[in-house]
N, C-alpha and C positions, 0 to 999 in steps of 0.2 A: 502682818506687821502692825504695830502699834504706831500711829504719826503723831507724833511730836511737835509739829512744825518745820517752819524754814526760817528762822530767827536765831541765825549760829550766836553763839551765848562766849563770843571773842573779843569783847571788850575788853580783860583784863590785860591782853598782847597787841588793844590798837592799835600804839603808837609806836611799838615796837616790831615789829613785824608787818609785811607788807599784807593785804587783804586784797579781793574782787570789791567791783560793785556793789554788793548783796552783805558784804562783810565776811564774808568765808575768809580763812588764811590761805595763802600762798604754799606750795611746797613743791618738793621736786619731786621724783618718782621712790627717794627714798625716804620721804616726808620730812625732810629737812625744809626748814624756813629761810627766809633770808636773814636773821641774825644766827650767825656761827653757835652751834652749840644748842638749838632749840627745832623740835619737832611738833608738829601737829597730827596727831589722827583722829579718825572717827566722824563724825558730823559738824565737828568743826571748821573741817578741812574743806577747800574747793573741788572739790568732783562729782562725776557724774551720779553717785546713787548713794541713798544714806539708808546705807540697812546694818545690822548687826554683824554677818558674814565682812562687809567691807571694813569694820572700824576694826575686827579680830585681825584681817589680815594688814591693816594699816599700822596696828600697835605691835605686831609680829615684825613689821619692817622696820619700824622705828626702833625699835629695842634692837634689831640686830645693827645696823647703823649708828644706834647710837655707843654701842659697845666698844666698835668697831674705831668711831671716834676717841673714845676714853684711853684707849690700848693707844692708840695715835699719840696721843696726848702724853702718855706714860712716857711713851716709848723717846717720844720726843724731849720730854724733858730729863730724862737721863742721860741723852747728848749733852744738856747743857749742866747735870749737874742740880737743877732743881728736883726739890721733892713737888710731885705730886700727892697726896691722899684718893 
């Protein structure tokens, strides 16, 4: 494996998003962040190991969660009558 460093490159989501000590983002198991609607994978993300394998399978989960949010969303606001896009 190629190192890169430990210097996650999350400044653009500082203030937004909750971070460790180190600066890593915050997420949950389905790498959701704590602002509704935003995910983190890969080595940006706080966990245990930064390799290639982890960030495939962290962007595998996030795209299915975040989809799964969107439909939410859809779904939701055709209760109300709003268009979504």
């Amino acid at each position: 494996f190629v190192f890169v460093g430990f210097v996650p490159n999350s400044k653009l989501l500082k203030v937004h998003v909750d971070h460790d000590a180190a600066g890593y983002i915050v997420t949950d198991r389905n790498m959701r962040t704590s602002v509704d609607g935003i995910w983190a994978v890969g080595d940006v993300r706080a966990q245990l190991t930064k390799q290639i394998a982890t960030a495939v399978g962290d962007g595998t989960t996030a795209a299915v969660a975040a989809s799964m949010y969107v439909t939410a969303m859809k779904d939701a606001a055709r209760g109300t009558g709003l268009k979504v896009s």
